[in-house]
C-alpha positions in Angstrom: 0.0 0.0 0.0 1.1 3.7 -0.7 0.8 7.2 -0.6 2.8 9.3 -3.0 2.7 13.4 -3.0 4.4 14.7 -6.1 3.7 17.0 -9.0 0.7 14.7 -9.9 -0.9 15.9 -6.5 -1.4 13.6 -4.1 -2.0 9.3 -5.0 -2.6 6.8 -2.8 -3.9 3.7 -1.9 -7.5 3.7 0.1 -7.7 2.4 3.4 -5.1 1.7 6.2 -3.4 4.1 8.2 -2.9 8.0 7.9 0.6 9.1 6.0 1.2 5.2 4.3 -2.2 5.1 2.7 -4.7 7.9 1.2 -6.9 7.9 4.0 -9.7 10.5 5.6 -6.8 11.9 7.4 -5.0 12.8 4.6 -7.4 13.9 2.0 -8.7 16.8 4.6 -5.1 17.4 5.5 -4.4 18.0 2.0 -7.4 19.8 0.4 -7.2 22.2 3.4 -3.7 23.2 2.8 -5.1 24.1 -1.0 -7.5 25.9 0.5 -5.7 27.9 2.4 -3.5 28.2 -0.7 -6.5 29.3 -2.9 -7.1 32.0 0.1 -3.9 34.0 0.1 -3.7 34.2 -3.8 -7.1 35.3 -3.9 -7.4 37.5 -0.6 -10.3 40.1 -1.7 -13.0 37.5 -2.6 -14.2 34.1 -1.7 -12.7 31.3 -4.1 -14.6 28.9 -6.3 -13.5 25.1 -6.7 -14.9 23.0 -9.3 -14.7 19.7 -8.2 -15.1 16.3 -10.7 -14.3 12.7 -9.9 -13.7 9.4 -12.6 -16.5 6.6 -11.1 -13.9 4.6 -9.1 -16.4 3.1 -6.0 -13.7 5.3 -3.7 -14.7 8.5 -5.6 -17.9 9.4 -3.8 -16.3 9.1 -0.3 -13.5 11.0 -1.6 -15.5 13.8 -3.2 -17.4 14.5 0.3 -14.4 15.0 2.5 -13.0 17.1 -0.3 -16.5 19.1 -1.2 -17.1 19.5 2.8 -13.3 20.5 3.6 -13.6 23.2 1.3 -16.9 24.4 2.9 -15.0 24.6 6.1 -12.6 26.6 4.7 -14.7 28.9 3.2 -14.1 28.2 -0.5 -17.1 27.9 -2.9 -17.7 24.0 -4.9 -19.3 24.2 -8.1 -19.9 19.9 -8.2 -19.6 18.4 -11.3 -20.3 15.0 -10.2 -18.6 12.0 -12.6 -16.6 13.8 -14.6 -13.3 13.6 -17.2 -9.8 15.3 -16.5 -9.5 17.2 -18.9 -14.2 18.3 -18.1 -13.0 20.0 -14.9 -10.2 21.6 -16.8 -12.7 23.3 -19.6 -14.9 23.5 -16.7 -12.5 26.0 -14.7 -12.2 28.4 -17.1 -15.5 28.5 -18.6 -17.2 29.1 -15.3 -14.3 31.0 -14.1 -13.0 29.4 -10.8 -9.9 29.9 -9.2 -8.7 26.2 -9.0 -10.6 23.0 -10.0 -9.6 19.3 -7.8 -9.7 16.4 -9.9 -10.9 13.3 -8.5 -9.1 10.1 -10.1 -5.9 7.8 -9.7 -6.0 7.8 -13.7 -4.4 4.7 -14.8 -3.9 3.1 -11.6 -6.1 0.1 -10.5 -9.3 0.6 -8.5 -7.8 0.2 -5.3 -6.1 4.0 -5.9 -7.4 6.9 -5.7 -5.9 10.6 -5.6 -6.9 14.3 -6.0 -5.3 16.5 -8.8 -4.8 19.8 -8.2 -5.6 22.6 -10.8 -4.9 26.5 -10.9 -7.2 29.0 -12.4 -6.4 28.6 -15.8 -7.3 25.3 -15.4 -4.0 23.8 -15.6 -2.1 21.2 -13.1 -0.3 23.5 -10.6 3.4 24.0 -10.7 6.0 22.0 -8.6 7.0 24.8 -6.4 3.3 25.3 -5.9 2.8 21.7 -5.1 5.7 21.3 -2.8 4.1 24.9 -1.1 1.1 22.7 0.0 3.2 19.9 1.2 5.2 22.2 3.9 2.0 23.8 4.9 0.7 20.4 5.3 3.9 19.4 7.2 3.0 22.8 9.5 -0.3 22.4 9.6 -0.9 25.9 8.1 -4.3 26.0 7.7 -7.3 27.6 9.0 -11.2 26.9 8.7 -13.6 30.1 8.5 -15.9 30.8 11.4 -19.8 29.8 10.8 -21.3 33.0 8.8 -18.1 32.6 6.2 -19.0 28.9 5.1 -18.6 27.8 1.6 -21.8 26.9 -0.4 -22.0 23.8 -2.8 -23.5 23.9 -6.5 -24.4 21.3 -8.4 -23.7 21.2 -12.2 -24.1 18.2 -14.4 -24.1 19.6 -17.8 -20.1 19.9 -18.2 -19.2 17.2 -20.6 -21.9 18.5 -22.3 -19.9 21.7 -22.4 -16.8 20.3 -22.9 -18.0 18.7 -25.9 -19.9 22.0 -26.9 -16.4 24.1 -26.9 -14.5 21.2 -28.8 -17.1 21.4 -31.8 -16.0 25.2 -31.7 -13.3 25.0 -33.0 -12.4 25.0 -37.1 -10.1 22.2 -37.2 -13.1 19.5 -36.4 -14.9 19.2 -39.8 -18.4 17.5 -38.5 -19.8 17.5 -41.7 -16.7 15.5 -43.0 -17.2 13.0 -40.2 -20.5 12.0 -40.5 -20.0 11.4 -43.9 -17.5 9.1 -43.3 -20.2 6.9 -41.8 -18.2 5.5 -39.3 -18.1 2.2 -37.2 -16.7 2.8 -34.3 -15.6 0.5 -31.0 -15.6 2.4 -27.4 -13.9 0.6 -24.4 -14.4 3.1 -21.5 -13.1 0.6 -18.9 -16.5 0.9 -16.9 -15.2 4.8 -16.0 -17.1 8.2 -17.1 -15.1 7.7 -20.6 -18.4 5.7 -21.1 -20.5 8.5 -20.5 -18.3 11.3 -22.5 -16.9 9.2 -25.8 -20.3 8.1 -26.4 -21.7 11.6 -26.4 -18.7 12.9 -28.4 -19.2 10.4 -31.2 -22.8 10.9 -31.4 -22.4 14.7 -31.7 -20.0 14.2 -34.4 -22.3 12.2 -36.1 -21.1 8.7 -35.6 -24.0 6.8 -35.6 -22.5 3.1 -35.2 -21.2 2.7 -31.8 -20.4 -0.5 -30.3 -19.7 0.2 -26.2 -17.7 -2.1 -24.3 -17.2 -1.6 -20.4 -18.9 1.7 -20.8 -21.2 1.4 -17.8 -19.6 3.7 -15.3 -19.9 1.2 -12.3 -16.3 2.1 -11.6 -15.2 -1.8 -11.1 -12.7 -1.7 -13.8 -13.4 -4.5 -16.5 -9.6 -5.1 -17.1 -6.5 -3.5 -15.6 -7.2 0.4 -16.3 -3.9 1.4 -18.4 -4.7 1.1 -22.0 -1.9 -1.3 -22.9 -2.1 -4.3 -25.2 -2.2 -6.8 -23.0 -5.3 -5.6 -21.5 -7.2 -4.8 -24.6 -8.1 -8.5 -26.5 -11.6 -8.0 -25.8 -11.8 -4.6 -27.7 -9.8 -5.9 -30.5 -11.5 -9.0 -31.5 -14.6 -6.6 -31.2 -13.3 -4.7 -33.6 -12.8 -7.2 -35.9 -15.9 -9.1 -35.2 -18.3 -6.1 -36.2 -16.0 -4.4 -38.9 -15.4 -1.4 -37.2 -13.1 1.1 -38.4 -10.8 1.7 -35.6 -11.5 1.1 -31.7 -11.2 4.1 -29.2 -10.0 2.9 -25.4 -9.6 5.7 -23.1 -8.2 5.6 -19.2 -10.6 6.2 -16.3 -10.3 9.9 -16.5 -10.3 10.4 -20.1 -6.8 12.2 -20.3 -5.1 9.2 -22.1 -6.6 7.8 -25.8 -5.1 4.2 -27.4 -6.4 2.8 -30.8 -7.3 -0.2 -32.5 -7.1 0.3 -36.5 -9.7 -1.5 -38.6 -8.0 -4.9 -38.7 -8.0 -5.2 -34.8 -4.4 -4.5 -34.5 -3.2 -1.9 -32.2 -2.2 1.2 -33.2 0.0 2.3 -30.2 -0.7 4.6 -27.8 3.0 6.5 -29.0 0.9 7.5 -32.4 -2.0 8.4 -31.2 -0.1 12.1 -30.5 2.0 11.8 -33.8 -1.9 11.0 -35.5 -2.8 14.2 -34.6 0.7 16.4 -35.3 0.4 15.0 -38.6 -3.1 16.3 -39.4 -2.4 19.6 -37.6 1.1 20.6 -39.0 0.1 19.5 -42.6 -2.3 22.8 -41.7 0.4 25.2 -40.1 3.6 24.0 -39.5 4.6 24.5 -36.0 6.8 23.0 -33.0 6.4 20.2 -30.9 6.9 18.9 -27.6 6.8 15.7 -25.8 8.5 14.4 -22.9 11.9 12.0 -22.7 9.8 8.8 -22.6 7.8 9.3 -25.5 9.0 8.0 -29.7 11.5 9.4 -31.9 8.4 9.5 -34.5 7.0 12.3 -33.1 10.5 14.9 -33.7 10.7 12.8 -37.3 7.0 13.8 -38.3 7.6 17.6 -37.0 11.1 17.8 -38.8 9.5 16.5 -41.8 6.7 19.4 -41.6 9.5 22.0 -41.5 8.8 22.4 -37.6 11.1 22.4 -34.5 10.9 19.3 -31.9 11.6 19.9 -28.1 11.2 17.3 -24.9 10.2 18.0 -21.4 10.6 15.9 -18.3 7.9 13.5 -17.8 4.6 14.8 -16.6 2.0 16.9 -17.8 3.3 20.2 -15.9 6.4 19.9 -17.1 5.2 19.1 -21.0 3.0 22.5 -20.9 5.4 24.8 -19.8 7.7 23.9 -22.3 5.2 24.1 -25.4 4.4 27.6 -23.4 8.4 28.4 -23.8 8.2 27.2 -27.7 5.1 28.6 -28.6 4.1 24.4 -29.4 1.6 23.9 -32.1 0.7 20.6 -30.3 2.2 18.3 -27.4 2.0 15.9 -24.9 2.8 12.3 -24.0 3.8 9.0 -25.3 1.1 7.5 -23.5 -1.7 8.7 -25.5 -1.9 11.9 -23.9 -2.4 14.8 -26.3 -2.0 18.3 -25.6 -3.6 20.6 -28.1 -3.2 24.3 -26.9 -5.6 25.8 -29.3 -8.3 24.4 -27.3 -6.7 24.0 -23.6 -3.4 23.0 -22.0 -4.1 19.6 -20.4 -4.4 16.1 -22.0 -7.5 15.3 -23.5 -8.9 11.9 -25.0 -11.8 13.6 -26.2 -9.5 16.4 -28.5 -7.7 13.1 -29.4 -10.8 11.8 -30.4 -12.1 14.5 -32.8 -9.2 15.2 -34.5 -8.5 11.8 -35.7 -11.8 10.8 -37.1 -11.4 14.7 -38.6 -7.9 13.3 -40.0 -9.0 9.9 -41.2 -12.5 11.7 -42.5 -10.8 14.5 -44.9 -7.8 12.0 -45.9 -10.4 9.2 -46.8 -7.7 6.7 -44.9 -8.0 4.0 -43.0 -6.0 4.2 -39.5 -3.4 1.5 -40.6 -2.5 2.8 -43.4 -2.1 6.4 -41.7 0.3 4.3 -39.4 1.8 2.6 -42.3 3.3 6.2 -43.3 5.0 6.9 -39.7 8.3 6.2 -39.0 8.6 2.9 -37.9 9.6 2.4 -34.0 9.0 -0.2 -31.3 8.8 0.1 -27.2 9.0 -1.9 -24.7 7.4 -0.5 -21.0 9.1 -2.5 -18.2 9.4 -1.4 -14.2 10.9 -2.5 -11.5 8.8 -2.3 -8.1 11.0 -0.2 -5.2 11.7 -1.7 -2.1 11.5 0.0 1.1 14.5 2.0 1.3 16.0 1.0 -1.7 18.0 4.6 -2.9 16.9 5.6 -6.3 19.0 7.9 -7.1 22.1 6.3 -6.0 21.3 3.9 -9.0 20.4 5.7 -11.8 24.1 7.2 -10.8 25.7 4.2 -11.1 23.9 3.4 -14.5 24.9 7.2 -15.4 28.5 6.6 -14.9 28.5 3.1 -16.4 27.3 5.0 -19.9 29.1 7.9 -19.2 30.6 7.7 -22.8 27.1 7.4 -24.5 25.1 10.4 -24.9 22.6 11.1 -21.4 19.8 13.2 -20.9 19.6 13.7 -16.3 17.0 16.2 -16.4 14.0 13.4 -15.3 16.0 10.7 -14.6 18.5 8.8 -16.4 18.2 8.9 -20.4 21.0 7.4 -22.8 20.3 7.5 -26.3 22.1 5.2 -28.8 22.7 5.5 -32.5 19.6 3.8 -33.2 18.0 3.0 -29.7 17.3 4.7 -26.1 16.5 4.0 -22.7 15.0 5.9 -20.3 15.3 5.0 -16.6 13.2 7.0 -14.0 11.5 6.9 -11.1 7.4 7.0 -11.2 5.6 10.0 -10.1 2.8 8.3 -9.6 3.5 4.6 -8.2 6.5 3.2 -6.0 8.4 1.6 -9.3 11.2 2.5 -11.1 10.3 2.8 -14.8 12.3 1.5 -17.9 11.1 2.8 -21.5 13.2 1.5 -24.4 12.5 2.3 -28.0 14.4 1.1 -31.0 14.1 -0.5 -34.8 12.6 -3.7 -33.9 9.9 -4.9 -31.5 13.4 -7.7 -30.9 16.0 -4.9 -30.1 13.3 -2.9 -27.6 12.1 -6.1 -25.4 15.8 -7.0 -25.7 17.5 -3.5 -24.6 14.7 -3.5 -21.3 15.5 -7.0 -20.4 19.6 -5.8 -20.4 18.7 -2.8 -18.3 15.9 -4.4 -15.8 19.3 -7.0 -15.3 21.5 -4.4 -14.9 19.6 -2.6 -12.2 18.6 -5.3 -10.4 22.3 -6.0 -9.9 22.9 -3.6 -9.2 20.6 -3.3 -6.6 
């Protein structure tokens, strides 16, 4: 069991005892300290929260302590109820709050939960902001306001629907061109509020042939909840089985978007991002960003376009401030996450969503053949669980040194990239493992390069 405060916010596992587990304890320690937070940036007026939660059987629970915390503190809760990540962020800005709380362990299995912590722009706060709230936390340097100065709750269930609304806004989503595509499309929302929003996004784009699989938010996730191969056979023989044209899985809050292409095959969560680059720069040429874990396709693609490639360190703060720095025509993350500033600056599945079947609409192509056209590379995703006072960082040294003569990336770990292959070795932000990312020409070299480093760690170790 675990509890993990980083940059991500704050990530745990339910149950157990306070400061090893994300329990009662916590959660009010920590959504008071952003209350108080919220109170000395804003100290003329009395802030607004919007508050949204993926349908994880913890959520409820957690959304009261939060909601009611906040009320004690005098902050204002606009309630979304179930919700998407990247719903609460549109929702912050379109309603004007001054911070938003996710509530969701994304990828993590059901057991997790964790609160996500957004500014008024709607954006994941910074690390120095984050690491603010953890020494107040540590002080306990937080009040509660006196009975006439309580926060008031509002409820507000129409903000997919809004979402959805602002993303059919903008120019680059040709409707029309979609619904004449007549597609057939496969949803696996892994029994999270994916099946609520995909579903409506597809019918307002004019999909009329959808085929839902685990779409019932019941929050007891069907399969492990990280869109990865191994967890998605059932989606891809139903892809097959009914002829769709491509299969759409999405994480339990919505942030991160995998395919399956018409043939049942899977397109790769890496593409998904360098799906949409493509159809975007072949618009305006532009720069790019993703972080160090994600594929050499994506700076290919963006060279090829005339455009400028950049890398963050991993995480979704650190991947917007950069495209912010570079001016980024789109970003994001190997994992499916895309980052389309036009519209917002946080991963969103549903963005993903639109502007593929707008890609794969106006190019009349099929999704393997659009992947046919990308440079050709192959990962392998390994980690390595961390034991109880095992020293991270004394490792990836030794690793460091031991390559010392290749060229390294240290800014987010330990990255050494080869002639025709990298690794990338870091700790996890959001779960007690050491991560190992490899990427080369072959599906062969990748599972072999991971299995030579996951040896040479545990050496090591």
């Amino acid at each position: 069991m675990a509890l993990i405060v980083s940059i991500s916010g704050i990530r745990g596992t339910i149950g157990g005892k306070s400061g090893t587990n994300l329990t009662p304890i916590d959660i009010v320690a920590f959504t008071s300290a952003y209350a108080q937070w919220l109170k000395k940036k804003n100290p003329n007026k009395i802030p607004t929260v919007l508050i949204g939660r993926d349908a994880r059987p913890s959520g409820p629970m957690v959304a009261s302590l939060v909601i009611n915390t906040l009320v004690a503190a005098g902050v204002n809760v606009i309630n979304l109820g179930l919700s998407t990540t990247p719903t609460v962020e549109v929702a912050v800005k379109r309603h004007q709050g001054d911070g938003g709380i996710i509530i969701t362990a994304s990828h993590n299995p059901v057991v997790w939960n964790a609160l996500k912590l957004l500014n008024e722009q709607g954006e994941f706060i910074s690390a120095e902001e984050g690491e603010l709230l953890v020494r107040m936390i540590r002080d306990s340097d937080y009040e509660f306001a006196e009975v006439k100065h309580l926060g008031n709750v509002t409820e507000y269930n129409e903000a997919i629907d809004d979402h959805i609304e602002e993303l059919l806004k903008r120019p680059e989503i040709d409707v029309v061109a979609i619904r004449q595509a007549d597609f057939s499309v496969a949803v696996d929302a892994v029994n999270s509020s994916g099946g609520i929003a995909i579903p409506k996004l597809l019918r307002a784009l004019g999909v009329k042939k959808i085929k839902e699989l685990n779409c019932e938010p019941t929050g007891w996730f069907a399969h492990n909840p990280e869109p990865l191969r191994e967890h998605l056979e059932d989606i891809m023989q139903l892809v097959k089985s009914e002829n769709c044209d491509l299969g759409i899985v999405v994480d339990p809050d919505v942030d991160r978007l995998a395919l399956i292409d018409e043939k049942g095959e899977m397109f790769g969560e890496e593409y998904t991002l360098v799906a949409v680059a493509d159809y975007l720069l072949s618009q305006k040429s532009g720069s790019t960003v993703s972080n160090l874990s994600s594929s050499r396709a994506l700076a290919d693609l963006t060279y090829s376009y005339g455009g400028q490639y950049y890398t963050a360190a991993v995480g979704e703060v650190n991947v917007v401030k950069k495209m912010k720095e570079v001016n980024a025509r789109i970003g994001g993350e190997g994992n499916g996450g895309v980052i389309w500033p036009d519209f917002h600056f946080g991963r969103d599945a549903l963005a993903g969503v639109a502007l593929i079947l707008t890609h794969l609409a106006k190019s009349g192509t099929k999704l393997s053949e659009l992947k046919a056209k990308y440079p050709s590379y192959y990962m392998s995703k390994n980690k390595i669980e961390l034991l109880p006072g095992m020293d991270t960082a004394a490792l990836l040294l030794k690793i460091k040194d031991r390559y010392k003569n290749e060229k390294i990336i240290d800014v987010d770990g330990i990255k050494i990239d080869f002639a025709e292959s990298w690794v990338h070795l870091r700790r996890s932000n959001t779960e007690p493992i050491i991560r190992i990312y490899t990427e080369a020409k072959s599906q062969v070299e990748a599972d072999n390069l991971a299995s030579r480093f996951v040896k040479e760690l545990k050496a090591l170790v």
